[in-house]
N, C-alpha and C positions, 0 to 999 in steps of 0.2 A: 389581263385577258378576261372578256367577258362569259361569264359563266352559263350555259345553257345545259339542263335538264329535260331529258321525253321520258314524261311517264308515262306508262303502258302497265295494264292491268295483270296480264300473267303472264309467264315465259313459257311460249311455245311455240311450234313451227304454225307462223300463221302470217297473211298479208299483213295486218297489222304493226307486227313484232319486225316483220321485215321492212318493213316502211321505216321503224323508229330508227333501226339498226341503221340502214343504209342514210336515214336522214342525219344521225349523229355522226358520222363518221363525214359525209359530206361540210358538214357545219364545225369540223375538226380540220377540215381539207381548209376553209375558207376563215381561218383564224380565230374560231369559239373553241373554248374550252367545254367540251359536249359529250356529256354521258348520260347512257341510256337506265332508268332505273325502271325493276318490275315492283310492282307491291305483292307478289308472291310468284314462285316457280312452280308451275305443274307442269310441265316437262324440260329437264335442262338442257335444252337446244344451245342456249346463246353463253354458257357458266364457263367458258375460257377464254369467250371474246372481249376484246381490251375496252376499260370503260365503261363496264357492265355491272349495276347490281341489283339484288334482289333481296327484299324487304325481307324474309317469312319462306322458310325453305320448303311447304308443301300448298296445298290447296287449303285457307282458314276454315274450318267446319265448326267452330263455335266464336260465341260475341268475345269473347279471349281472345282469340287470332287475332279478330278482326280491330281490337282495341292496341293490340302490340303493335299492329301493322300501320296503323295511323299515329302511335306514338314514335314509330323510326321513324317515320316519314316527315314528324315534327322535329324531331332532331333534327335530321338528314337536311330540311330548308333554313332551321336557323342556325348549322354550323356550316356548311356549304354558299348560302345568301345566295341565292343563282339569281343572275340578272335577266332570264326568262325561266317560264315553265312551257315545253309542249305536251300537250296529253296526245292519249291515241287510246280510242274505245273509250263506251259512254261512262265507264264506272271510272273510270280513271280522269276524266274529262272533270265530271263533280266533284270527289275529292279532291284533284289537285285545284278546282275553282276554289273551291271551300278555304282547306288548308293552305295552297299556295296565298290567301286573301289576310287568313289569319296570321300568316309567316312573314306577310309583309310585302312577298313577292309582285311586284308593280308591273308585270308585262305575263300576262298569261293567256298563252294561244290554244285552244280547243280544237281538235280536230273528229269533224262525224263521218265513221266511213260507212256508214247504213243508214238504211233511210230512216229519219227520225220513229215512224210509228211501229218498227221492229224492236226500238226499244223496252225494257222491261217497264210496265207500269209508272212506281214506285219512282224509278230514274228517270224516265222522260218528264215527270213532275217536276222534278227538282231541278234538275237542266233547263228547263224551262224558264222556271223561280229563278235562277242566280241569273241567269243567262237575259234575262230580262232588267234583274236590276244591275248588271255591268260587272258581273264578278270575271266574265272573260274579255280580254284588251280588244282581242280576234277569235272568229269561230270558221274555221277551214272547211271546206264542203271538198270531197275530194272526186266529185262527179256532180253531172249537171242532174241524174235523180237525186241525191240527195237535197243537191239547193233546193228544188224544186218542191221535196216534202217538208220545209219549212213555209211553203208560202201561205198557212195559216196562224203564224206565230207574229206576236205583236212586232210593231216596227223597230220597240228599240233591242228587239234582239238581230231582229232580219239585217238591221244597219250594222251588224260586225260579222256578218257573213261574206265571206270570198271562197272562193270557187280556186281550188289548186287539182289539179289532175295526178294521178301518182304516177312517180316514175320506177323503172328498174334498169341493173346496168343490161348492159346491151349482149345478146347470148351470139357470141361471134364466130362461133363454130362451125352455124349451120352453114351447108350449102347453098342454098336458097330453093330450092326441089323438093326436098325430103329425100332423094333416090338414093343417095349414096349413103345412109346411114347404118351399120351394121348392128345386125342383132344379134342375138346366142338362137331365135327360133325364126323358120321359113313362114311363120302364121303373121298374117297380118294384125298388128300389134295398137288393141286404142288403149294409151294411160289417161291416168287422171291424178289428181293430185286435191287433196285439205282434209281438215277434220273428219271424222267419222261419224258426223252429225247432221241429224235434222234437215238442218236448214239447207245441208250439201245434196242430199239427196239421193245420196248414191245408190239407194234400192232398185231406180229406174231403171239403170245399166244394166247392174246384176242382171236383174229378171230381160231386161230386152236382150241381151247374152243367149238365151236359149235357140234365141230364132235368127242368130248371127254364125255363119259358117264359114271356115278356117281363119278364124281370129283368136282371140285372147284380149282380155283386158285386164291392165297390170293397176293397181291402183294404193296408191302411194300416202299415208296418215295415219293417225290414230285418234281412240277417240271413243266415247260408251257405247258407240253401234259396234265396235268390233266383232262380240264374241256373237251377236244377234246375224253380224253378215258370214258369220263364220260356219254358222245354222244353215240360212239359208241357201248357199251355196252347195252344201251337201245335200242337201231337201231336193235341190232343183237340179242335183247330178250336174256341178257345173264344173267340178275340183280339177277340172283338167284345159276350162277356158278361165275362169275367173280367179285374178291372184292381188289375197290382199298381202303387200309387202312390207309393212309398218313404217311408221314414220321415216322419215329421211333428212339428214342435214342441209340445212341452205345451201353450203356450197355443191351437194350432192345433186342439187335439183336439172343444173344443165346439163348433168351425164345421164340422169333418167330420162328427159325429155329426147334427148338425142338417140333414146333407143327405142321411140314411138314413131308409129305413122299417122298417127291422129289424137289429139287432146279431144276429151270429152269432157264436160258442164255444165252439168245437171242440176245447180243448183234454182230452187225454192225463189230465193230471194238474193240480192249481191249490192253494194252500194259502186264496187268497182270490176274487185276477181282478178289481182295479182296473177294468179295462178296462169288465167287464160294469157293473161299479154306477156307473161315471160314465157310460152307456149307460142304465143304469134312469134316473139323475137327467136324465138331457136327455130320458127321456119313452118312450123307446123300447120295442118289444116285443122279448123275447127269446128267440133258440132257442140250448140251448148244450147240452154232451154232459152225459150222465147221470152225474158222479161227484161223491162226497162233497162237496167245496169246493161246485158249486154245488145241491147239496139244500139246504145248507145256507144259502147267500147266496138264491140266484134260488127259492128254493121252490115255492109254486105261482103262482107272478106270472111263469113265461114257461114255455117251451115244449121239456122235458128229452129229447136224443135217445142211444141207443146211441150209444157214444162213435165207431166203425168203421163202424159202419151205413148206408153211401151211401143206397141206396134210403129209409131212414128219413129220412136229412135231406131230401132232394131231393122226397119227401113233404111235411114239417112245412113245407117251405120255401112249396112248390103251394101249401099249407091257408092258410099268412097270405095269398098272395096273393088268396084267391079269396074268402075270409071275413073281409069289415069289420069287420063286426060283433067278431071273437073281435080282430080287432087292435086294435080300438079299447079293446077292455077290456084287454087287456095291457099299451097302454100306458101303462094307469090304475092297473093294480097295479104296473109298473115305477116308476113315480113316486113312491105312498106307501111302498116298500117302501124305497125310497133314501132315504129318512128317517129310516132305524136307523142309516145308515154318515156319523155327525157326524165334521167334522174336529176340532171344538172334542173332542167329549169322546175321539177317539185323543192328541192331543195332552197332556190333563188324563193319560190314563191311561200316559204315557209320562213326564209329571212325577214324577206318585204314585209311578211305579217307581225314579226316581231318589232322591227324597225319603224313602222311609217307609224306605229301607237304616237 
């Protein structure tokens, strides 16, 4: 049976980790022998699921770690001999280029799920570098922004890019309305779901939350914004609309979304945003900021804000509340639009990229 490995950078509730997850278990479905490896756990979301392992039991904070971490990892490819590598995220992409190259490993698939120039410095250099002289078989773009931010990169890296869309399983619960959904509260209810970071943005809400009446927004991660939103919320007198509920298990996520009337996403920057299309598949209507990732995912099936724009969101936000009508339609086009993002054919097109090498 032939052996396939997704390396993935660290273990945590994240699009990424869930992509690798549901890709190995797919590629387990269709006759690979496929396990997902992390090269370190900073939170252990995935430490019971079968198939799972993890290099280096916390986050590496010195060139020690980081030298153990790539010594299992040498192990790990020349006692294993896997007849592919997938990576997922850019730090994982390079060393498994690097070491999968040195290990021998003859089929090595890359996968970029942000747009190349959010990468760190240092890394997009070197991804670059290998990436140019052939150290990956295939390089996965997993949205048409991301192919798009390679179109200044020389030809022989552009010629092992393919374009795969990510998929998730299908959230079957919903009704296709939103209406029948039960809450514990009469408030109209927007969640939101990822890290507690940066790039997610979540300060927007918070603060557009002040000028939003009889709502709540429940917001689902963790992450080093925590104890900072945890400030501000008190600052802003919000402790009675705005509730951060700390991370959640994957398989937890379709019973939180099932208790929303609206997905909010806010983020910065996205190369796809898992979060939001498994939010279209359970039904939901959406409001998220206006940048490329989701023109191009959410299009006109939800409700696109300036990314900074408080009064904008705290606006769109009033509008769902007060117009059934446009929500109910929203979350009829979030539902058929979650219909393009199959797990079956990311999985098919993640084979194809191993195979047609």
């Amino acid at each position: 049976m032939r052996k396939v490995l997704h390396i993935i950078t660290q273990m945590e509730a994240g699009g990424a980790q869930g992509a690798a997850i549901r890709n190995s278990i797919k590629f387990r479905e269709k006759g690979y022998d496929s396990s997902v490896v992390f090269l370190y756990t900073k939170r252990p979301v995935y430490q019971s699921e079968h198939n799972v392992i993890s290099l280096f039991p916390e986050q590496p904070k010195n060139p020690l770690h980081l030298i153990i971490i790539i010594t299992r990892l040498i192990f790990l490819l020349l006692s294993e001999r896997p007849y592919a590598i997938v990576s997922y995220t850019h730090y994982a992409n390079v060393i498994s280029g690097i070491i999968g190259r040195f290990c021998g490993v003859k089929k090595i698939v890359a996968s970029h799920r942000n747009p190349v120039e959010t990468y760190p410095t240092i890394c997009r250099h070197i991804d670059r570098f290998i990436g140019r002289l052939g150290f990956y078989s295939k390089a996965i773009t997993v949205s048409q922004t991301v192919f798009d931010s390679f179109k200044d990169y020389p030809s022989a890296y552009r010629s092992k890019l393919t374009l795969v869309l990510n998929g998730i399983p299908e959230i079957v619960e919903h009704t296709g309305d939103c209406t029948t959904i039960k809450k514990s509260s009469a408030k109209f209810r927007f969640i939101s779901t990822g890290r507690l970071h940066p790039q997610k943005n979540q300060e927007t809400i918070i603060l557009a939350m002040r000028d939003v009446e009889n709502a709540e927004l429940h917001i689902a991660g963790d992450g080093e914004l925590r104890e900072h939103f945890n400030q501000l919320i008190i600052k802003e007198n919000l402790s009675d609309k705005v509730f951060l509920i700390g991370e959640i298990k994957p398989n937890e996520v379709p019973r939180f979304l099932l208790s929303g009337d609206c997905f909010v996403f806010p983020s910065k920057y996205e190369a796809f945003g898992f979060s939001v299309v498994e939010a279209m598949s359970a039904g939901l209507p959406i409001i998220c900021s206006d940048i490329p990732a989701m023109q191009e995912i959410v299009s006109d099936s939800g409700i696109r804000v300036e990314t900074f724009n408080i009064d904008a969101w705290a606006t769109s936000m009033q509008l769902l509340i007060s117009d059934t009508k446009l929500k109910k339609e929203l979350c009829n086009r979030s539902s058929e639009r979650s219909k393009l993002y199959s797990l079956d054919t990311m999985s098919n097109g993640y084979i194809e990229a191993i195979e047609n090498v």
